[in-house]
Structure formats: C-alpha cells, structure tokens
N, C-alpha and C positions, 0 to 999 in steps of 0.2 A: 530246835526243830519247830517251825510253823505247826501253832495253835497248841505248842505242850504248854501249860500253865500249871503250875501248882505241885509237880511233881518234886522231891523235897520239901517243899515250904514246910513252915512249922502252921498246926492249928491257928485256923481262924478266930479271930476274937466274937465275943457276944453270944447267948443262946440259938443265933439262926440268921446271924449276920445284920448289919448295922440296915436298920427299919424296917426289919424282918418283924415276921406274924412270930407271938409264939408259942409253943404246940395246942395251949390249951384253946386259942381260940380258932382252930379249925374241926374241922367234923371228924370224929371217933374213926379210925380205922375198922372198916367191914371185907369181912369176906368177897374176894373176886366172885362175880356172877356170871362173867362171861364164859359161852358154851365151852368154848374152847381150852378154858384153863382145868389144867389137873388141882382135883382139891385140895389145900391148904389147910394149915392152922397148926396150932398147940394143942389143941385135941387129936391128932392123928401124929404127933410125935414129932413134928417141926419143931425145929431150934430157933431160935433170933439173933443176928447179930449185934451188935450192940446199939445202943440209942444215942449214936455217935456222930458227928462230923468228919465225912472220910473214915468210916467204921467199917471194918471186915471180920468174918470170922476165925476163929483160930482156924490150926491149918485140918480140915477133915480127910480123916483116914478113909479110904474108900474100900468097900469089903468086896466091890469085883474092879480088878484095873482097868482103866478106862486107855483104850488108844485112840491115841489123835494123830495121825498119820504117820511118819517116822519114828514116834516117839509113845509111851507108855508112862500112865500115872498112876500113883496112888494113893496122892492128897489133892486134896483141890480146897481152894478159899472163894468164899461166897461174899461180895464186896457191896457196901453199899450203893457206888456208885455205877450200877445196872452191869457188871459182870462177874465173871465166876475167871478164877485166874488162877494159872498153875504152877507151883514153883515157889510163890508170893502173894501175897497180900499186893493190892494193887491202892492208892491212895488218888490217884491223880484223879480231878475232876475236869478237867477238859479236855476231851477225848483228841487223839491223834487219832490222822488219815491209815486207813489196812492199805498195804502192808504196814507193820513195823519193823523197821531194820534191827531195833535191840536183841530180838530176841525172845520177847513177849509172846507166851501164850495165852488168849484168852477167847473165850464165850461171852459177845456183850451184845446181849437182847438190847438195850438202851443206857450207853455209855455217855451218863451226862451226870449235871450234879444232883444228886438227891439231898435232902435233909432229913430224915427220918424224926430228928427232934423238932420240925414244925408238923410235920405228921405222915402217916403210915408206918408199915411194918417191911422187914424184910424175912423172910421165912424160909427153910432149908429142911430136906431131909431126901437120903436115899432109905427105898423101899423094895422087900420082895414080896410085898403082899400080893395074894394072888388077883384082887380085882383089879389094881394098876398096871399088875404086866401081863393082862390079859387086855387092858386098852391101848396099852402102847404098843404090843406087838398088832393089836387092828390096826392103828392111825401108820405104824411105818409097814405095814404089810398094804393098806391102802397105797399108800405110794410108790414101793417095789413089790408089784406083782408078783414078778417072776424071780423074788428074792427070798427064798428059805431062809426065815427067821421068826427065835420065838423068843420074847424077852427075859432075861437073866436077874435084871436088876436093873433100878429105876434112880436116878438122882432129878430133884426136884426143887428149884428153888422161886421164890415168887415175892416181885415186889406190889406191895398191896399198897394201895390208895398211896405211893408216895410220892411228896413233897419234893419242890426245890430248894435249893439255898438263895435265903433273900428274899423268899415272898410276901408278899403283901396283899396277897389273893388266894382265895382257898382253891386251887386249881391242883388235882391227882394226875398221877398214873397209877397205871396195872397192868405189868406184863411177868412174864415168867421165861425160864431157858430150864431146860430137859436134857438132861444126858441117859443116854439108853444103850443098854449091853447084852451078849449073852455071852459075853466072855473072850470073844472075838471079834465081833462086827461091832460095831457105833455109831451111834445116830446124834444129832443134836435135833431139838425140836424147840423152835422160839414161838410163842402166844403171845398174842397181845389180847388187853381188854380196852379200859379207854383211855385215849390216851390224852390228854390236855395239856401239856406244855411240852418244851424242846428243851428248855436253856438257862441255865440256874444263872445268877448275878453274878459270880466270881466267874462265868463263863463270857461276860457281856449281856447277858439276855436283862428285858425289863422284867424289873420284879414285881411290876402291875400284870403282868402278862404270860409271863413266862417262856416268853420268847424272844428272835433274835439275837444277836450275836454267833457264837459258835454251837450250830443245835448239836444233837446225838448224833453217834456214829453207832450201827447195829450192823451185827453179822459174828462173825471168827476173822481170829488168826492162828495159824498154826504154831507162830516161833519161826518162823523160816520166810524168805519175800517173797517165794511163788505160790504158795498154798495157803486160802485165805479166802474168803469174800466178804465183799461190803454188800449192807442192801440197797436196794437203789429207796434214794432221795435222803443217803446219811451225811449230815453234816451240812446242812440243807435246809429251807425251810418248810418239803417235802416229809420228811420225817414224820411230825405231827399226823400222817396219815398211814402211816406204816400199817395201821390193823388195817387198810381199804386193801392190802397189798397178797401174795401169795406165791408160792411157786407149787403149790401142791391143792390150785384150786380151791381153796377155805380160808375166805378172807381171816387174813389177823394168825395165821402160821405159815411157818415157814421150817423144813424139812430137809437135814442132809445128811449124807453116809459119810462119817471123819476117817474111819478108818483106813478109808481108800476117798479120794474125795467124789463123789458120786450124789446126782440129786436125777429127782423120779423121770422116766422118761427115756431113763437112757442117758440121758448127758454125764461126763465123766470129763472131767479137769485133772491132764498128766502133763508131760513130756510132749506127749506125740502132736502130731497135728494135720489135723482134717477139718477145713472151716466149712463145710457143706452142707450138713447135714444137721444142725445144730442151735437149740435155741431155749436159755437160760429163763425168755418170757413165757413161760406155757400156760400161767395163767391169760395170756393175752390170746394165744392158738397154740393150738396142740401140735404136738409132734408124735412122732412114730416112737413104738417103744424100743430102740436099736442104739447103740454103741456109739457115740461119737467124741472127739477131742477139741479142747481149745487150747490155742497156749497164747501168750501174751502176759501184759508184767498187769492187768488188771481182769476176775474173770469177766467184771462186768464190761470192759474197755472191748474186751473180747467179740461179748457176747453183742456191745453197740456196734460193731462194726458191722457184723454178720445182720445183725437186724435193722439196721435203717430204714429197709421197706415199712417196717410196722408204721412209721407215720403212715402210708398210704391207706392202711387197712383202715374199713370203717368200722362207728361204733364204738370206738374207744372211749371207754368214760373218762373223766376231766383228772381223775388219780391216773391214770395209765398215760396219758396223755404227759402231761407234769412230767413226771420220771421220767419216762424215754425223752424228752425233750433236755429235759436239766443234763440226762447222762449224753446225749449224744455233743450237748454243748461243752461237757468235759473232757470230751476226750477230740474236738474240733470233729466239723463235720465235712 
C-alpha cells in the first residue's frame, strides 16, 4: 500500500536513530500552554506510555463505552505515534491515506513519527472530575446548539513538546485528541498547540528540519471506507499549519459527533445525498444551522466539489487559501 512503511518491522537500532539528537540534549518537557488544551500531567492522574520507539500503551479499560459509529469499545491504546487506536496497539510510523481498507480504527490528531526518547512526553487519562465535564459539555455545546448534551466522562490524551525520529534539531510538537461521552453520544475533539515539524526520518523528512517527505495524516477512521475524515492539508506540507485551521471557528481544534458522524452546523456525513446545501469550510463562511448530506468515497473530495467557489471569495488568509487549493488539486478540478 503507497506510503505504509514500517508496519511489522522489527525495532530500529540506536537511542533516536542514526545522528539522531539524544534525549538529554534537548529542552525538558513542559506543560502545554496553549488556551485550547485540556490540562495534563502526572499530577492530575495521567499515565505515560512508555519512553519507547513505536511505544503504546497497554490496552486501557474504559469505565463509559465509547461509540464510534457502527461499532462500541471498551479499550482503547494511546500510541506514541499521535493516535489513540482500537482493537490494537498501532506501531506504524508512516501514516497511510483515510480511508483505510484494513479495517483500522483510529483517532490521529497527528499520525507521524514521534520519538519521545529524544524528547517529550505522551500523557493519558479518562476523567469524571466535575471541572473537565463541565468544560467539554461548554466546548461541544458551543458547537451543537441545539444538541441536548451534558458530559459523562472524559478521555484525554496529550502529546507534549514531542520529538521526531532522527533529529538533529530541537524542534516539538503539542497536540492532544479528546474523546467525550455521556453514555450515548460522542464527540472527538483534536487541539493543537505548536506545531514545528511534519515528518520524522524513517518517514523521509530532514532530520535538520523536520520536514518533507511523507508529513502527518490528522483526522479519524472509523474501521470501515465511508466513514472517516481527513483534515485538510494531511499528508502535505500544509499540515505544519493545522493549529491556523478550524471547523468550529477556534483556530487549532477541531470538533466531531462519532457516534452518528455529524459536525457543527448541521452538516451530517450518511448515505443520503443532498449536495446543496452544504459546507465542511465554515471556518471559511458560515452556514445555516439545518440538516444536510454528502456522500462520496472522500468527505473532504465531497465537500471540494460543493465548494470550488470559495476560491472566488475574498479575504482568504494564505492558510485557507493553501488547503482549498492543495484539496481541490486532489481531487482534479
């Protein structure tokens, strides 16, 4: 399959890969700052997974089931390399294109290679403290209005100031993916904070740089090939700007109902099909808060069809600009 690498292999040799930085000489892992991240650490009961190479956690019991469309969990693995995956530990560090035909479920904020042993942390814990799901039933009530819901329980994971494989530059990330319940409904909520590289070395990318070759791939897959999205500019070298990006108006998240696939606005990804009415960019202009369908084998291929005009629209800053361009050149114009 175009661009799987590494899936099988055995462990890579060397502390962080051959002229790799190694962990002690980059900067101490600190606390995410950015507004948007839910708070972290080993003082509020986070776990870590391990300070590994392709490191995941063991399999976590989850004390409300989580549904993701067709299907219901009750473990999930927290993976070093930027997703949360169900079923399995997921090892691979160079991300495949959404869909995936295997079968694979997964939540990947940023599906690329991390190295946690050149530096940062990966950090995990569901919660029912009362402050946390008093701010995620705000943040998903902010974006279904007219959606009666009040949070259950909270799963929270967050990669802090992490590293690539191969660096030779002290260059982080820091994003996080959210799962939210109240025993019925679900939400996923991806954060970003900042972001500085795309593309570890076993991916192609320069390990002066941390870019190029095969960057991240961000969004869901269900486990199934019509249910699913990618965010626009994944696998790109768009990506890098992910936090400039939105669908729920607040740069740097992004916001969806799993259980039914559903995102704010009204928009709703089934079967049916109604291409009129309908638009995935609403950080770009707004839509009406009313009912509409895509179908198509991409939602974003979808949603570029429907929106071509937005080139025309002014005012587009040079991130919004990018994406709709990259996506409409993917899917020909």
């Amino acid at each position: 399959m175009g661009g799987r690498i590494g899936r099988g292999d055995g462990p890579r040799t060397g502390p962080c890969g051959a002229g790799g930085l190694g962990r002690e000489q980059l900067p101490h892992a600190r606390a995410p700052t950015a507004a948007l991240l839910y708070p972290s650490g080993v003082e509020l009961g986070d776990r870590r997974t391990p300070l590994a190479d392709d490191g995941a956690s063991p399999p976590v019991p989850l004390s409300v089931p989580f549904h993701f469309y067709r299907r219901t969990y009750h473990t999930l693995y927290v993976n070093n390399n930027g997703l949360v995956s169900f079923g399995a530990p997921e090892t691979q560090y160079t991300s495949d294109p959404f869909p995936l035909p295997d079968g694979r479920a997964l939540v990947a904020p940023f599906w690329a290679d991390v190295d946690v042993r050149v530096a940062g942390r990966v950090l995990y814990r569901q919660s029912r403290a009362p402050g946390i799901l008093a701010r995620a039933t705000a943040d998903v009530g902010a974006a279904f209005p007219h959606l009666p819901f009040t949070a259950a329980w909270v799963f929270v994971a967050t990669w802090d100031r992490v590293a690539f494989y191969g660096a030779t530059v002290a260059k982080v990330n820091t994003f996080q993916a959210m799962l939210v319940s109240d025993g019925r409904l679900s939400f996923i909520i991806l954060n970003y904070g900042d972001i500085q590289w795309t593309t570890g070395a076993g991916s192609g990318g320069d390990p002066r740089s941390g870019l190029g070759g095969i960057p991240a791939q961000a969004g869901f897959n269900s486990g199934g090939s019509r249910l699913y999205f990618s965010l626009p500019g994944s696998r790109t070298p768009a990506i890098a700007h992910v936090g400039a990006t939105s669908n729920v108006g607040l740069p740097g998240r992004w916001l969806f109902r799993v259980d039914d696939f559903s995102l704010p606005h009204g928009c709703v990804y089934n079967d049916l099909t109604d291409h009129n009415e309908c638009s995935l960019f609403d950080h770009l202009r707004p839509v009406p808060a009313r009912h509409c369908s895509l179908q198509g084998s991409s939602v974003l291929q979808a949603t570029v069809r429907i929106e071509k005009k937005l080139k025309c629209i002014p005012n587009l800053n040079d991130v919004d600009k990018l994406l709709l361009n990259q996506a409409l050149e993917s899917v020909g114009k």
